[in-house]
N, CA, C and O atoms as CSV, one atom per row, in Angstrom:
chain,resi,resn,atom,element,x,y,z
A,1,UNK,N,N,-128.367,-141.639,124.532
A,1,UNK,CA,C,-127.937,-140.285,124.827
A,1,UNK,C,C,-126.572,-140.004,124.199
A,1,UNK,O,O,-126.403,-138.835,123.852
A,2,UNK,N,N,-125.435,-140.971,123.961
A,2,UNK,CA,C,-124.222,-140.601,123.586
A,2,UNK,C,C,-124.289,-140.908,122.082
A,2,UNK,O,O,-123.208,-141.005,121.501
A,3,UNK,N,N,-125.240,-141.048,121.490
A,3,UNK,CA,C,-125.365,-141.105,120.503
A,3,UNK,C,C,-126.166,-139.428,119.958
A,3,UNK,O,O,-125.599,-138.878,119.014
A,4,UNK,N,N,-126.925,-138.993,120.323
A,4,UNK,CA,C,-127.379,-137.782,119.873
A,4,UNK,C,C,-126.399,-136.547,120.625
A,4,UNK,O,O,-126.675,-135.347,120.642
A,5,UNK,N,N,-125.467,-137.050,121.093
A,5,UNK,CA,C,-123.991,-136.019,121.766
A,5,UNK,C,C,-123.260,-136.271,120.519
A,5,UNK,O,O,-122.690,-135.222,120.219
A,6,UNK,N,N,-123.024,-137.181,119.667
A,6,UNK,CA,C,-122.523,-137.248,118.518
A,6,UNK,C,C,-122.733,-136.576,117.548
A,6,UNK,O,O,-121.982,-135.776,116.990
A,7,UNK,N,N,-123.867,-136.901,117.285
A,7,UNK,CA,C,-124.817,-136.518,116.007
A,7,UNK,C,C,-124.420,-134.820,116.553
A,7,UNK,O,O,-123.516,-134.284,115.911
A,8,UNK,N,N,-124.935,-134.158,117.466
A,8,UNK,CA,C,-124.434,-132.468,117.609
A,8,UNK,C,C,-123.599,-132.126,117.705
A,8,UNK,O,O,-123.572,-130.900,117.601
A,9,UNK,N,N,-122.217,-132.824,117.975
A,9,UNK,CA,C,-120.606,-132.223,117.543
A,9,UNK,C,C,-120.630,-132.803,116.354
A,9,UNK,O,O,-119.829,-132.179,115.659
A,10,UNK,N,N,-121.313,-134.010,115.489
A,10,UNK,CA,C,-120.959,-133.796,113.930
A,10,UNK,C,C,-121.553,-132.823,113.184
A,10,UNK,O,O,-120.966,-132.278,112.250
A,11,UNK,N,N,-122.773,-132.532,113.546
A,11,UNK,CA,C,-123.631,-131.142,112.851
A,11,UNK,C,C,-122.566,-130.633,112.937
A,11,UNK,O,O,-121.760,-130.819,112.025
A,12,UNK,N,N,-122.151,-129.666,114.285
A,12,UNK,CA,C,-121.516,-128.552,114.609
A,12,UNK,C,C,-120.187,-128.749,113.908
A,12,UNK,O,O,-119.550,-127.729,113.642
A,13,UNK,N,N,-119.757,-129.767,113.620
A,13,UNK,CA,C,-118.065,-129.665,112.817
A,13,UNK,C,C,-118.600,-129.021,111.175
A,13,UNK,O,O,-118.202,-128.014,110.589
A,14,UNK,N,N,-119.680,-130.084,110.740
A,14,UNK,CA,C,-120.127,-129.850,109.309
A,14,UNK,C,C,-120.663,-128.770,109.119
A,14,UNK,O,O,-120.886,-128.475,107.945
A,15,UNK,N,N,-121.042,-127.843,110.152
A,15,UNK,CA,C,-121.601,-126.651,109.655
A,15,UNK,C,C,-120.555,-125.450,110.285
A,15,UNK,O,O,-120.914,-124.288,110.098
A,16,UNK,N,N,-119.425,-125.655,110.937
A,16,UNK,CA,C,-118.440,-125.195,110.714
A,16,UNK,C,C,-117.560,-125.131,109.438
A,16,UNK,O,O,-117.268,-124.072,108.883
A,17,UNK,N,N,-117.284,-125.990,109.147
A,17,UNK,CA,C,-116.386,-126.567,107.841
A,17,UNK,C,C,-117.222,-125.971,106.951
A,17,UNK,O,O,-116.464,-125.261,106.290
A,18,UNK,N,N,-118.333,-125.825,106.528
A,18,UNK,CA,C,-119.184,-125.454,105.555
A,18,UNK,C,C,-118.743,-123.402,105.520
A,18,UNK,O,O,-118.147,-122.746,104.666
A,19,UNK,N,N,-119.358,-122.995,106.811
A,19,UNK,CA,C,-118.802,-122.071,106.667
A,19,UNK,C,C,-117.682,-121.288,106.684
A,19,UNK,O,O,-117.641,-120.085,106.425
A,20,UNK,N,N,-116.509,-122.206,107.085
A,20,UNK,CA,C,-115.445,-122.124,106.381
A,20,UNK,C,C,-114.775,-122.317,105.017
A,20,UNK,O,O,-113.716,-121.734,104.785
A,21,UNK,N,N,-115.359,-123.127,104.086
A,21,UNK,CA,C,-115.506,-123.296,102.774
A,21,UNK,C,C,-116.151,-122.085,102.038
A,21,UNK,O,O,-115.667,-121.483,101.080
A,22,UNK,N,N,-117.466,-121.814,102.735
A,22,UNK,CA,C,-118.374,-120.948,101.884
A,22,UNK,C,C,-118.255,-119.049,102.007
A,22,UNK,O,O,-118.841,-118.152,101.401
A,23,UNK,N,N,-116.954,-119.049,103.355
A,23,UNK,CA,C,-116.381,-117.923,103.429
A,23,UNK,C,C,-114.955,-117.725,103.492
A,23,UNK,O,O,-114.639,-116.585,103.832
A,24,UNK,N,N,-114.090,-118.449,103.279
A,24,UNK,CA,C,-113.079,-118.226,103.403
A,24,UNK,C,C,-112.378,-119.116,104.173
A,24,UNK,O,O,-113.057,-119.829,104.912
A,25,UNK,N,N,-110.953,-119.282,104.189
A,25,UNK,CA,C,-110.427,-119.907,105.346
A,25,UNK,C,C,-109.861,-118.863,106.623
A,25,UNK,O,O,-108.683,-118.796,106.975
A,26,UNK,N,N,-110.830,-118.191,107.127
A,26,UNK,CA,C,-110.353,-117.192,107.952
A,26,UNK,C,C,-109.997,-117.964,109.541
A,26,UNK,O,O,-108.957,-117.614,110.098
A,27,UNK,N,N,-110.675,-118.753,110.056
A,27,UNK,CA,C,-110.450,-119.378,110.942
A,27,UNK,C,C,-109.535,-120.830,111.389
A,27,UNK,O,O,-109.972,-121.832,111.955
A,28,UNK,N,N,-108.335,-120.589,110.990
A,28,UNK,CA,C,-107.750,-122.181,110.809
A,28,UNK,C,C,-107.658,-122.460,111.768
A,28,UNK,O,O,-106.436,-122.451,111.912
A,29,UNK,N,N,-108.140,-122.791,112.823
A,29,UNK,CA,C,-107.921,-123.334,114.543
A,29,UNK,C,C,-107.921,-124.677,114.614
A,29,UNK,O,O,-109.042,-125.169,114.742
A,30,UNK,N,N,-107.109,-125.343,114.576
A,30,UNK,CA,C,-107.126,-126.906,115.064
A,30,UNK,C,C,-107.798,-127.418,115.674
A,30,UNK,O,O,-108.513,-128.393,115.443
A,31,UNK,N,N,-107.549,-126.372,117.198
A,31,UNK,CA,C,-107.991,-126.831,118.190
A,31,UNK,C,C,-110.027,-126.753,118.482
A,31,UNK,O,O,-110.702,-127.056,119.467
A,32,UNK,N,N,-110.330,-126.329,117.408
A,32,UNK,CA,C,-111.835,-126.815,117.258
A,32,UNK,C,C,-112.237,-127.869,117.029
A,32,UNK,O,O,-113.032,-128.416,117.793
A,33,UNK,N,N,-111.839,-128.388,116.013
A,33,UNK,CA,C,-111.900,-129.531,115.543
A,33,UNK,C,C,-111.420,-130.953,116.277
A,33,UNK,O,O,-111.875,-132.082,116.094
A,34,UNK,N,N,-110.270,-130.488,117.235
A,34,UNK,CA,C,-109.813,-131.283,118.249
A,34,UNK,C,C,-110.804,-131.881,119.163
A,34,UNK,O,O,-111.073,-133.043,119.468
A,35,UNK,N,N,-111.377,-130.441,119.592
A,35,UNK,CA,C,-112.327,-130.628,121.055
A,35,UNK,C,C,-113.705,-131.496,120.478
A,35,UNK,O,O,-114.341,-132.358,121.083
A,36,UNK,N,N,-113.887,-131.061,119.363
A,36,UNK,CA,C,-115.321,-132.045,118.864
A,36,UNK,C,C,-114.925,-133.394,118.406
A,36,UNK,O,O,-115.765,-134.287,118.298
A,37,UNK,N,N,-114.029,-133.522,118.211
A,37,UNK,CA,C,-114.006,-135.177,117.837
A,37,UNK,C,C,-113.354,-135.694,118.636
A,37,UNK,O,O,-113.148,-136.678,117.926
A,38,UNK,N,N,-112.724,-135.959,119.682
A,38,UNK,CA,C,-111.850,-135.822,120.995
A,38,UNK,C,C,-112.559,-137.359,121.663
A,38,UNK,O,O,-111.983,-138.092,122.466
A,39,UNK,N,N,-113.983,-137.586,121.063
A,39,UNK,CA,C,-114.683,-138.523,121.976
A,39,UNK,C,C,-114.854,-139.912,121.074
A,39,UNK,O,O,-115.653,-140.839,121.207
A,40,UNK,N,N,-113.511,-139.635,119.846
A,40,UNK,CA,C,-113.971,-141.100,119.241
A,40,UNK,C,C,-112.981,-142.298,119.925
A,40,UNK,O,O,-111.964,-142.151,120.602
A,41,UNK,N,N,-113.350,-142.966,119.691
A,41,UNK,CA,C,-112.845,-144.059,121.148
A,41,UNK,C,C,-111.677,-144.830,120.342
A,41,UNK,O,O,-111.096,-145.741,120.931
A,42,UNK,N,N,-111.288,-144.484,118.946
A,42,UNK,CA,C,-110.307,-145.162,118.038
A,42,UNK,C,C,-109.886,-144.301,116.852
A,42,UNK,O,O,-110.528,-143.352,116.403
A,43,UNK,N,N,-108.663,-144.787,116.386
A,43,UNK,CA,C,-107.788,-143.755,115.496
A,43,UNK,C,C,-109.001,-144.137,114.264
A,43,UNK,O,O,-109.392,-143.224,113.537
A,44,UNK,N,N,-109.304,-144.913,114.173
A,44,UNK,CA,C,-110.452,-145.158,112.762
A,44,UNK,C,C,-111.429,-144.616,112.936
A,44,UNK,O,O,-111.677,-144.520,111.734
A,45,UNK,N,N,-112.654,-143.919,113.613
A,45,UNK,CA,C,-113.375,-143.641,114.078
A,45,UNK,C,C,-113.337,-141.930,113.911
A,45,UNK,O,O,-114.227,-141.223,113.439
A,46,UNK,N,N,-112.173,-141.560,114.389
A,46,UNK,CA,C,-111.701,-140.089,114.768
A,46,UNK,C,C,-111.649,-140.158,112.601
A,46,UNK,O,O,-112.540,-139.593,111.967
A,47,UNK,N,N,-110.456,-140.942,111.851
A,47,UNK,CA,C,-111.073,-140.270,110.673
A,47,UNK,C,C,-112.282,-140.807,109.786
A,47,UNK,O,O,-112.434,-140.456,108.617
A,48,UNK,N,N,-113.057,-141.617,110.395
A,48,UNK,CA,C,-114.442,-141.738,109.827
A,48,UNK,C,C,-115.301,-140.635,109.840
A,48,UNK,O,O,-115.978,-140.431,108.832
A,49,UNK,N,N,-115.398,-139.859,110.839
A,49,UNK,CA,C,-116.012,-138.911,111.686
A,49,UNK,C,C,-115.329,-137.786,111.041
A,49,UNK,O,O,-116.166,-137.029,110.552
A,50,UNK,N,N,-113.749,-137.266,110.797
A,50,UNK,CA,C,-113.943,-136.231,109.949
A,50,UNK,C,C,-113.915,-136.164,108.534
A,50,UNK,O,O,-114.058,-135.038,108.058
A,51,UNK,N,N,-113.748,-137.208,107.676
A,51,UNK,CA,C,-113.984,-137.538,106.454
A,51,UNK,C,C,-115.075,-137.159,106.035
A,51,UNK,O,O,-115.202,-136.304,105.159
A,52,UNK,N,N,-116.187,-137.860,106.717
A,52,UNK,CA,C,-117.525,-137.856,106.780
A,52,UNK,C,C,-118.408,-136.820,106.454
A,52,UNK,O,O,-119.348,-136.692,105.669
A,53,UNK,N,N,-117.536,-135.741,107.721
A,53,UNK,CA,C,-118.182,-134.255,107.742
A,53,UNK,C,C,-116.912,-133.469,106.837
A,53,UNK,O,O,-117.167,-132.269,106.934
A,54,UNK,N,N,-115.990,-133.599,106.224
A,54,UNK,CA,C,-115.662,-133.251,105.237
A,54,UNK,C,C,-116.410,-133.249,104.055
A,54,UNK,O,O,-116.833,-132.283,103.420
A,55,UNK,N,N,-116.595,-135.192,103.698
A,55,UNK,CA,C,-117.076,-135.034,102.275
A,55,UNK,C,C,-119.195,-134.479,102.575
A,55,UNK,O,O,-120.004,-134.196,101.692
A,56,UNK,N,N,-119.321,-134.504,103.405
A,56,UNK,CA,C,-120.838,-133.757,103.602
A,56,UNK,C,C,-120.729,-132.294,103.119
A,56,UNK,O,O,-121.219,-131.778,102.114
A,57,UNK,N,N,-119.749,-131.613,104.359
A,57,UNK,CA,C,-119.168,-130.416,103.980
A,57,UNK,C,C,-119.249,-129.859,102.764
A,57,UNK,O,O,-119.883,-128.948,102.231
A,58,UNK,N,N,-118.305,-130.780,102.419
A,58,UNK,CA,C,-118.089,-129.861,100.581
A,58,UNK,C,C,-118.866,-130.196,99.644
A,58,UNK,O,O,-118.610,-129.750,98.525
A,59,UNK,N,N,-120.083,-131.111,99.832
A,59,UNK,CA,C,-120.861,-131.433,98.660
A,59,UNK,C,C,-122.058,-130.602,99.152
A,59,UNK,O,O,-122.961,-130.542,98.319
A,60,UNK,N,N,-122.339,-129.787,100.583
A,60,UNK,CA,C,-123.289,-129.363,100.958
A,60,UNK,C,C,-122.863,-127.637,99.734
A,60,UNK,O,O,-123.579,-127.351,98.775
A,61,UNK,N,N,-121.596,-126.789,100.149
A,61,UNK,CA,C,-120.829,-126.033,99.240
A,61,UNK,C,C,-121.191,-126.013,97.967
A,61,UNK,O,O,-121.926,-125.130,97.527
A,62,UNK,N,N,-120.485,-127.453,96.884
A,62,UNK,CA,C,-120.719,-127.163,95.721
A,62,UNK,C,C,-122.592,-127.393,95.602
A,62,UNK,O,O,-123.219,-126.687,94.812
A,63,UNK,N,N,-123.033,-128.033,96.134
A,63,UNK,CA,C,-124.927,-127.995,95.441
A,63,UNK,C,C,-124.819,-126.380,95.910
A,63,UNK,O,O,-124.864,-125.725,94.869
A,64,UNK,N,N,-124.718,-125.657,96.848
A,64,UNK,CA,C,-125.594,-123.897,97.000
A,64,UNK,C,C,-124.468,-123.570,95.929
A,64,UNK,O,O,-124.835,-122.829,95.017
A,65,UNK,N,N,-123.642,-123.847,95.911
A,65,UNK,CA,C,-122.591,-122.622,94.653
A,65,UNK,C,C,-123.348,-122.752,93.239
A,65,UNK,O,O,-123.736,-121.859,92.485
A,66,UNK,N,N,-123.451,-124.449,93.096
A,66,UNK,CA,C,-124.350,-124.405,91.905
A,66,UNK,C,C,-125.704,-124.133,91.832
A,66,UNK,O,O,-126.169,-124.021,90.698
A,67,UNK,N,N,-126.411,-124.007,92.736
A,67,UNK,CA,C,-128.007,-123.673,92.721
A,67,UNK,C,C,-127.697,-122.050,92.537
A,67,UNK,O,O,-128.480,-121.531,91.742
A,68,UNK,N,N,-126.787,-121.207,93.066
A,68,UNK,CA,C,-126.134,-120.162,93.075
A,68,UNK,C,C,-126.258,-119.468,91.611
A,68,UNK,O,O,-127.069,-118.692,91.106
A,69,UNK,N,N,-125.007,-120.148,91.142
A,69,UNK,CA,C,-124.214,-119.431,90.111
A,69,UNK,C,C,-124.099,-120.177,89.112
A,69,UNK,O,O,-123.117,-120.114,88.373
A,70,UNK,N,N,-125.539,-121.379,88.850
A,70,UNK,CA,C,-125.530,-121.552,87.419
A,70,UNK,C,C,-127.003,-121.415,87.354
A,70,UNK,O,O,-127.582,-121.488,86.270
């Protein structure tokens, strides 16, 4: 069970971040990003977890920009 509580605050960060990439940076709130990763149990963990859904993030971005606009 605390494993698929994971897996849906990492969706939910990566498809935040995505649409923050893919519209703008209109929303800079920290404190989103706080509350969803809040449950990693170590300072390594907390940036495994947003690295992760960073580099997902932005490679999810550039493939639609390029399926897009080339």
């Amino acid at each position: 069970m605390r494993l698929m509580h994971l897996v849906k605050r990492f969706l939910v960060v990566v498809a935040n971040m995505i649409a923050e990439l893919w519209m703008g940076f209109y929303r800079r709130n920290s404190d989103f990003y706080d509350k969803h990763t809040s449950e990693s149990k170590s300072k390594t963990g907390y940036y495994v977890f947003v690295v992760a859904a960073a580099v997902i993030a932005v490679g999810i971005v550039g493939w639609m920009y390029n399926r897009m606009y080339s």
